[in-house]
C-alpha positions in Angstrom: 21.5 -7.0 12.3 20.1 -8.2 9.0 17.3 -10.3 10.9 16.4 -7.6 13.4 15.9 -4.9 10.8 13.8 -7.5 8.6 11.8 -8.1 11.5 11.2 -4.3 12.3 10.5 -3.8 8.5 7.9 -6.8 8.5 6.2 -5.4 12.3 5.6 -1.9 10.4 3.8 -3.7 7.4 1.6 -5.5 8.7 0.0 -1.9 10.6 0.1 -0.3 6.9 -3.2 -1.7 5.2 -4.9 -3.9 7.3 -6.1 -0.1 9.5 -7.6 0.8 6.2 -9.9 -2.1 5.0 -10.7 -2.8 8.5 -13.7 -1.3 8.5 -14.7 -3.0 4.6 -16.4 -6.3 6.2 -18.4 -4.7 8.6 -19.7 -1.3 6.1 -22.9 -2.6 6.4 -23.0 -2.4 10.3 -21.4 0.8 10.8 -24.3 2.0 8.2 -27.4 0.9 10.3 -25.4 1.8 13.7 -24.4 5.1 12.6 -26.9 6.0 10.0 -23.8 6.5 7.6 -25.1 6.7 4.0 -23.3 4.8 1.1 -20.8 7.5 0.4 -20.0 8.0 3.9 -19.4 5.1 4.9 -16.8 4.9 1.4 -15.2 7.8 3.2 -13.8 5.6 5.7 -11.3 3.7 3.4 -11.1 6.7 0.8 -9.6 9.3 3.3 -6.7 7.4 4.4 -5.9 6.9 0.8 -6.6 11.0 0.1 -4.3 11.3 3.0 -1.6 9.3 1.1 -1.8 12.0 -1.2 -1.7 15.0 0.1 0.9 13.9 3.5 3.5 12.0 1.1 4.4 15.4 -0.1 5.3 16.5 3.7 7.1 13.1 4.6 10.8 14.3 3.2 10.7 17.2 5.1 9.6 15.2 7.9 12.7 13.5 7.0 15.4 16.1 6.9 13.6 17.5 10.7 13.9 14.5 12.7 15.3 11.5 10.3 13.2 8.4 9.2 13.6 6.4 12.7 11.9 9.2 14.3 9.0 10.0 11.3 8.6 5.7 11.8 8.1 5.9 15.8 5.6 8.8 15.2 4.2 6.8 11.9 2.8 3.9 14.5 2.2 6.0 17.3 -0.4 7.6 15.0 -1.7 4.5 13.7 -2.6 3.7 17.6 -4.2 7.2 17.9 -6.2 6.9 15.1 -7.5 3.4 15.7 -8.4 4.1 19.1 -10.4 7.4 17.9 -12.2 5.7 15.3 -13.9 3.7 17.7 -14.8 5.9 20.1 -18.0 7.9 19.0 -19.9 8.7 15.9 -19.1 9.3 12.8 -17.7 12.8 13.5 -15.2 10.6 15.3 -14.8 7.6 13.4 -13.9 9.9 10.0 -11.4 12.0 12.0 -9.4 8.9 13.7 -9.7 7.8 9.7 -7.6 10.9 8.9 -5.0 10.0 11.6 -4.5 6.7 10.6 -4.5 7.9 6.9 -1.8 10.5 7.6 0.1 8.2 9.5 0.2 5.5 7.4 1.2 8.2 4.3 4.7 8.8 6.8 5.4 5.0 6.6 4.6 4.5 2.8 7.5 7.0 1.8 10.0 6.5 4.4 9.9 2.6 4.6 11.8 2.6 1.1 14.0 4.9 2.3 14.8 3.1 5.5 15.3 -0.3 2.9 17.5 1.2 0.9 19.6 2.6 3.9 19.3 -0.4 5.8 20.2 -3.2 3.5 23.0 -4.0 0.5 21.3 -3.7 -2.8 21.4 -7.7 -3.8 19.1 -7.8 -1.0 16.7 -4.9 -1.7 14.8 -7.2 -3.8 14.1 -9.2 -1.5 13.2 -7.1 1.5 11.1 -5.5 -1.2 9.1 -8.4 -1.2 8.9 -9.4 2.0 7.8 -5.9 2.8 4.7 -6.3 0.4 4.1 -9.8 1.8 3.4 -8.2 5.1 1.2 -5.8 4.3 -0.7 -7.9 2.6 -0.7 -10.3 5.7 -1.4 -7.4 7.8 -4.8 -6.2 5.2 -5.8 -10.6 4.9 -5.9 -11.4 8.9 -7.9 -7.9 9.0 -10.8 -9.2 6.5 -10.9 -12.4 8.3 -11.1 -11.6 11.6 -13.1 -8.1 11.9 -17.2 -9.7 10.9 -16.6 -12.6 13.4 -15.1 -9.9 15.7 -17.8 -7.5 15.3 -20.8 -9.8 15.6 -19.1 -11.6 19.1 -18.0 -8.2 20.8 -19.6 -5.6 18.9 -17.9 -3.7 16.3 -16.2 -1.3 18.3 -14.4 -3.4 19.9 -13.5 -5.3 16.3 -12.1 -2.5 15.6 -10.1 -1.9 18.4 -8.6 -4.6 18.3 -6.0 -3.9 15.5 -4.5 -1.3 17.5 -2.7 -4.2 19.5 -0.2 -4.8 16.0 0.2 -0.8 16.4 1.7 -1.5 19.7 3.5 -3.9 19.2 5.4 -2.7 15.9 5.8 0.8 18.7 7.5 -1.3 21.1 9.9 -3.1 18.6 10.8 -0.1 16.7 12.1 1.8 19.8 13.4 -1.1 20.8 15.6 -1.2 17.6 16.4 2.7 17.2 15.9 4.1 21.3 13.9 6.4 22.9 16.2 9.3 22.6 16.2 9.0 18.9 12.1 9.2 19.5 12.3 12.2 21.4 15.1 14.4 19.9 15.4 13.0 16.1 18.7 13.0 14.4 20.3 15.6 12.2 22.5 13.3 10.5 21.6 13.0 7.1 22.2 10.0 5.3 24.2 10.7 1.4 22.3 9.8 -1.8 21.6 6.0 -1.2 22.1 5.4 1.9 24.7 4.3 4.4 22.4 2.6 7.1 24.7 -0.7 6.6 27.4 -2.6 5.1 26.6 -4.4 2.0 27.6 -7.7 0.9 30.9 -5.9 -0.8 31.8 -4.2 2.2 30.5 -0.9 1.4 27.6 1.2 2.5 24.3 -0.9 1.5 22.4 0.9 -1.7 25.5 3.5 -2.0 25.4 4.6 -5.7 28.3 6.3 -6.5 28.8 8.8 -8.9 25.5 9.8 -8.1 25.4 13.6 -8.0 23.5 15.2 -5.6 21.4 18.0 -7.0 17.2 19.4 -6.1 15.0 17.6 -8.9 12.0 18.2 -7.5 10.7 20.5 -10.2 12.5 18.6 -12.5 10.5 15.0 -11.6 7.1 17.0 -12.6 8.3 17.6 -16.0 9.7 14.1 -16.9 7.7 12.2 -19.2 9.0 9.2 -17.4 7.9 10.0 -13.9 4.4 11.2 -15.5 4.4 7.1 -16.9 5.3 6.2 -13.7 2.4 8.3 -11.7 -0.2 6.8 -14.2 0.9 3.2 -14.1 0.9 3.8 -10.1 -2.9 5.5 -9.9 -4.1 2.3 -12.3 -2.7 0.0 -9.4 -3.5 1.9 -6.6 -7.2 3.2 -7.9 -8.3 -0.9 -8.4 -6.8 -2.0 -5.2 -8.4 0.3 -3.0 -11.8 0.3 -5.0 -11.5 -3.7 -5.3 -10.6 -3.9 -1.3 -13.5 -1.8 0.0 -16.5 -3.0 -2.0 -15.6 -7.0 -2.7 -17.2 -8.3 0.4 -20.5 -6.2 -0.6 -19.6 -7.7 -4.2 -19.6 -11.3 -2.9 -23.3 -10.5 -1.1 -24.9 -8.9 -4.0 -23.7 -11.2 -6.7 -23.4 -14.7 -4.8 -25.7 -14.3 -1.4 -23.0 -14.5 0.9 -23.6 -13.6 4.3 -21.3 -10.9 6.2 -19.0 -13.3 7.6 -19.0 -15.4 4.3 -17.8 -12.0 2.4 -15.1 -11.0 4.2 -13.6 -14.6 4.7 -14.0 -14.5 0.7 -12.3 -11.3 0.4 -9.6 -12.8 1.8 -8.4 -14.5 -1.3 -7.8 -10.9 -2.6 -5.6 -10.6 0.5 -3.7 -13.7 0.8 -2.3 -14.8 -2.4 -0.6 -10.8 -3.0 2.1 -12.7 -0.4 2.6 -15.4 -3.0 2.5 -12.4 -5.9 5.1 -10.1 -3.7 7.5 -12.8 -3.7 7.7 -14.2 -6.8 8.1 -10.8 -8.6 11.8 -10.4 -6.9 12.9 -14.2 -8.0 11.2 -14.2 -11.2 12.9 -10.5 -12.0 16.0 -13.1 -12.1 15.2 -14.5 -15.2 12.5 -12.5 -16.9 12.0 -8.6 -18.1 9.6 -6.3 -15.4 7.6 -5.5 -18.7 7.1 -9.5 -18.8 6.5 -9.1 -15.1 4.1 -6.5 -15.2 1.6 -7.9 -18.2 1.4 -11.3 -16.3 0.6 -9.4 -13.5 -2.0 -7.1 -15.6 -4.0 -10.3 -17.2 -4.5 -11.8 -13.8 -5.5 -8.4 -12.8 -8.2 -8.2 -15.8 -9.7 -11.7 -14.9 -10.7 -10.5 -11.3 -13.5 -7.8 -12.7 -14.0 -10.0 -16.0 -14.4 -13.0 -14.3 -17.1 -11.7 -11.7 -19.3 -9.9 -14.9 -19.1 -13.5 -17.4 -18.6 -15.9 -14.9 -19.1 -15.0 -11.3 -20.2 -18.9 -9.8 -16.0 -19.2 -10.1 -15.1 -15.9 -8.0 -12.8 -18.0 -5.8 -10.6 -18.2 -9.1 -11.0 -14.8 -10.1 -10.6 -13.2 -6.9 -7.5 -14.9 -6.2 -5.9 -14.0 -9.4 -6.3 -10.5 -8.5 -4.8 -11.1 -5.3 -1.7 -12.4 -6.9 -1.7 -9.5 -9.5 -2.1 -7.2 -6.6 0.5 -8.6 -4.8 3.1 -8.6 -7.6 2.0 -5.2 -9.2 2.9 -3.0 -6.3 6.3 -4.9 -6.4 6.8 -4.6 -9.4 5.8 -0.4 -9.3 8.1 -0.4 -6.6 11.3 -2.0 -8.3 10.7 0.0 -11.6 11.0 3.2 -9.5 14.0 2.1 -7.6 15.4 1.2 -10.9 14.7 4.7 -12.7 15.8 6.5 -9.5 19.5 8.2 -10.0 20.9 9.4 -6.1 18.6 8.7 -3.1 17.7 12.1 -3.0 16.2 11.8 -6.6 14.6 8.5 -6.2 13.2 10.1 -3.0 11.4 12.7 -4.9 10.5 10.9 -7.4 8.7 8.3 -4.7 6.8 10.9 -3.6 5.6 12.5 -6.7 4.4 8.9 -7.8 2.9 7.9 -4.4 1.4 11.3 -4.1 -0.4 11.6 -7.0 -1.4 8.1 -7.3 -3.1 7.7 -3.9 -4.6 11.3 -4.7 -6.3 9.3 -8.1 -7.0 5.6 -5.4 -8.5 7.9 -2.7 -11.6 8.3 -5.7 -12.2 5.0 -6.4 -13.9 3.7 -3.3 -16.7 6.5 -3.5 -16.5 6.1 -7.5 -17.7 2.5 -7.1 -19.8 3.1 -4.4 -21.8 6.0 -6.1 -21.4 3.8 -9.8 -23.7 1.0 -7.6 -26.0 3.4 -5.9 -26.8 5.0 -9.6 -27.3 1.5 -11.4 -28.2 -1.0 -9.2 -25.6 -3.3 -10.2 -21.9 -4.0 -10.6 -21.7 -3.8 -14.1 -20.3 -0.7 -14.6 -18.7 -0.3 -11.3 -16.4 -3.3 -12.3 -16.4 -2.1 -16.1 -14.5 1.0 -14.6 -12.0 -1.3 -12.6 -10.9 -2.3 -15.8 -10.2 0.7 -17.1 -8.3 1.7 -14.3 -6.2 -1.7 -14.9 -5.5 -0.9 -18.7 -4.3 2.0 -17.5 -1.7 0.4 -15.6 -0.6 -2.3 -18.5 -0.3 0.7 -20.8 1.7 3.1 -18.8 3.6 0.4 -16.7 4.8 -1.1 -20.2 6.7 2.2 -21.3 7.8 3.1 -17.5 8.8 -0.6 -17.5 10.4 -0.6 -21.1 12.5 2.3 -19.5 13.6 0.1 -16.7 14.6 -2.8 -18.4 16.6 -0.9 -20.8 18.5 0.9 -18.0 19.2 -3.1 -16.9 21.0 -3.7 -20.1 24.4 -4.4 -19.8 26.6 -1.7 -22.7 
């Protein structure tokens, strides 16, 4: 059971980034065949992430309607949609199939903790955790690689097309897992705070928490300075990863000549060693504090956009440094809010509020960047405001993290 729910958990991220940086190699392309301008073509990788924002606040009643296994079948079914729309006409199309995907993949950011903590015993959350992050980042690397060569051999259509095969097969698996008639009709049954999806290592329900009262925080959440820490120190990580994602392969051209194909293999080292940054953040969390955790994580972030401004001949170091920091600083977000969450029901909320309003700020930065370069002609400030978005993230994460580490002490 333990291996067949991993497996589900890693089919479902790998379908939730690589659909949105997709079309980042190839911006250049879909600009000349389109005629999209600058900001327009930003659009493409921004509105999934403004869809984040605004759906993640509709997933839970998505969730009490037809249960997560349904809102996940529906979750990748829209992901196929949307991929296959994207590619089908102009840019009228190609933005709306953006939406779809972007609203699709907003159902499977918020639920996929929920089906974790459900689904597996808390000594193990971790873990999965990790992995889960791996996969995505997997998912967002093989994207980067693949899509110039793709586009330039078959045409970009068909580059993009071509990712919709992972949506299909993470469909297939899933209903494979949880049945068509729970696809069809949903289920009522509503899970307590925690979950009770499996037995955990102690026999009980996995990620039960008892004593945890169940009780409608939602208002509550807005007004706590701790989930206002927690919603900064999330918009930091989320604003430089998307911003970063989109416009390094144009980076790498500008900056170091590197041809289309060149860029996006590059960009791959901003893809590819998150894996090795999602998975050490659960063992390292063994013997050292988060807030240790989270300013490695924000000093290897900070060499990425200093690096490229002092020293930009050694980008291979600096990009993959911000991969890793990438990598660990979504973990590490994710852990913290697990860890400051009280019943499921609040840490459900709370999820949402921080994944709502920090993918509202990340939906900005591709066209912030974008517009920053069309206005100056160079990077400079473009990558001075990456930083700023990344000390946003040390500062806040350190109290929201200071929080969580204090909750970890034994009494």
């Amino acid at each position: 059971m333990f291996w067949g729910a991993l497996t589900g958990m890693v089919l479902i991220a790998l379908n939730l980034r690589g659909p949105i940086v997709a079309p980042a190699p190839i911006l250049g392309i879909l600009q000349d065949q389109l005629g999209m301008s600058v900001q327009t073509s930003g659009l493409l990788t921004a509105l999934p992430i403004a869809c984040f924002g605004v759906v993640s606040f509709l997933a839970l009643p998505l969730l009490r309607r037809g249960g997560p296994d349904q809102a996940i079948a529906l979750c990748l079914a829209g992901i196929l949609f949307g991929t296959l729309l994207r590619s089908s006409g102009g840019t009228g199309l190609a933005l709306a199939g953006t939406v779809v995907i972007g609203a699709s993949i907003a159902v499977g950011n918020v639920l996929v903790p929920v089906i974790i903590r459900r689904d597996f015993a808390p000594a193990r959350v971790p873990l999965v955790t990790g992995v889960y992050t791996a996969a995505m980042n997997i998912g967002s690397m093989i994207t980067l690689i693949l899509t110039a060569p793709l586009a330039e051999a078959v045409g970009w259509r068909t580059a993009m097309v071509v990712w919709s095969a992972l949506a299909l097969a993470a469909a297939l698996a899933w209903l494979s897992l949880v049945g068509w008639r729970v696809f069809l009709l949903g289920t009522q049954k509503e899970d307590p705070p925690g979950g009770t999806g499996s037995t955990g290592e102690d026999g009980g329900p996995a990620g039960t928490e008892p004593d945890a009262p169940p009780q409608d925080t939602q208002r509550s959440a807005w007004r706590t300075p701790q989930a206002w820490v927690m919603l900064i120190a999330f918009s930091g990580q989320a604003f430089s990863f998307y911003a970063v994602s989109t416009w390094l392969p144009t980076m790498l051209t500008d900056l170091l000549g590197l041809d289309t194909a060149g860029a996006g293999a590059g960009s791959s080292l901003f893809q590819g060693p998150a894996i090795v940054g999602a998975l050490a953040v659960p063992l390292l969390s063994r013997r050292l504090r988060i807030r240790t955790l989270l300013w490695l994580t924000c000093a290897a972030w900070a060499a990425l956009p200093a690096g490229l401004l002092l020293a930009p001949a050694a980008w291979p170091v600096w990009v993959t440094l911000g991969g890793v920091a990438q990598g660990a600083g979504i973990t590490v977000l994710l852990l913290i809010l697990v860890r400051m969450g009280g019943s499921g029901r609040q840490a459900g909320q709370l999820s949402a509020m921080v994944q709502g309003g920090g993918y509202l700020v990340a939906a900005t930065g591709p066209v912030v960047l974008g517009t920053l370069h069309s206005a100056s002609g160079s990077w400079i400030l473009p990558l001075a405001v990456v930083g700023i978005s990344i000390a946003a993230l040390f500062f806040a994460g350190s109290a929201a993290a200071k929080v969580s580490d204090g909750a970890r002490r034994p009494a």
